[in-house]
C-alpha positions in Angstrom: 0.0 0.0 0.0 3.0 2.5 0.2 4.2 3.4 -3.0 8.0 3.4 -3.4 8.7 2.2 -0.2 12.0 0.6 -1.0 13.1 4.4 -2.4 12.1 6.0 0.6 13.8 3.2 2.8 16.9 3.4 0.6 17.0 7.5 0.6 16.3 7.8 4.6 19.2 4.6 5.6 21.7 6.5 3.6 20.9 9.7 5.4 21.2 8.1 9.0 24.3 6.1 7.6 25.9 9.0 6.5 25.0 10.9 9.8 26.7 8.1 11.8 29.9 8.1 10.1 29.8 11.6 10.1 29.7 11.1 14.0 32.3 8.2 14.6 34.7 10.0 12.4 34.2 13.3 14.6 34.5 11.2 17.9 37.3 9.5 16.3 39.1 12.5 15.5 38.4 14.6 18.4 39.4 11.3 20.9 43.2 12.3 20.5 42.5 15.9 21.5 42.1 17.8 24.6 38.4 18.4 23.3 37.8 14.9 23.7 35.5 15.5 27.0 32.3 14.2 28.6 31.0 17.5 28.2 31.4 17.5 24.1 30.8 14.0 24.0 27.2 14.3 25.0 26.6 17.4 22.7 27.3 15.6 19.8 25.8 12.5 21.2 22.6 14.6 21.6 22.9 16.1 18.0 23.1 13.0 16.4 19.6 11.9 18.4 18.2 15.1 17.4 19.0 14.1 14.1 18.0 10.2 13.7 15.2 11.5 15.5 14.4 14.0 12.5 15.1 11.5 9.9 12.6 9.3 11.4 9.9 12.3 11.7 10.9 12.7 7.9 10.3 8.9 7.4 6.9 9.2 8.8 5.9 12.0 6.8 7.5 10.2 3.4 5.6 7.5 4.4 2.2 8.8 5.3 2.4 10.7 2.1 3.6 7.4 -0.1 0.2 5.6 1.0 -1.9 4.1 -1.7 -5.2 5.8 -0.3 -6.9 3.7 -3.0 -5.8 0.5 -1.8 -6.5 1.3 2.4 -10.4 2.6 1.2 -10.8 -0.7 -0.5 -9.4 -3.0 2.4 -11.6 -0.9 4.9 -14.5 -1.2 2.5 -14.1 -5.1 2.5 -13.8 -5.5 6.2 -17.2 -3.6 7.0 -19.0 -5.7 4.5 -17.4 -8.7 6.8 -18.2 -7.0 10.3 -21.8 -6.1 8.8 
């Protein structure tokens, strides 16, 4: 019933994957430095939650908006006709 789904899987994985990296490399680079502190540790601990958790918000919306409204008004239709 979603349309495109494996497009809008493929698009969003590569996004997280990339922020990931993006964050081990950071943490990897910043772990020989004097920067490399609880303190900056969390803050880009809590950007990269802020930003898997906007990739999933974006997921839902891509989602939502990739549903086959066709296909979910003829599935409801046939299971009142069963409950009625």
């Amino acid at each position: 019933m979603i349309k495109n789904k494996e497009i809008i899987l493929q698009e969003k994985t590569d996004k997280l994957y990339a922020h990931v990296k993006s964050y081990l490399d950071d943490m990897d680079s910043m772990s020989d430095t004097s920067d490399f502190t609880m303190d900056n540790i969390e803050i880009m601990w809590g950007s990269l939650e802020d930003t898997a958790k906007q990739i999933i918000r974006e997921l839902n919306e891509d989602m939502i908006s990739a549903v086959n409204e066709k296909e979910v008004i003829k599935v409801k239709k046939k299971s009142m006709k069963k409950e009625g």
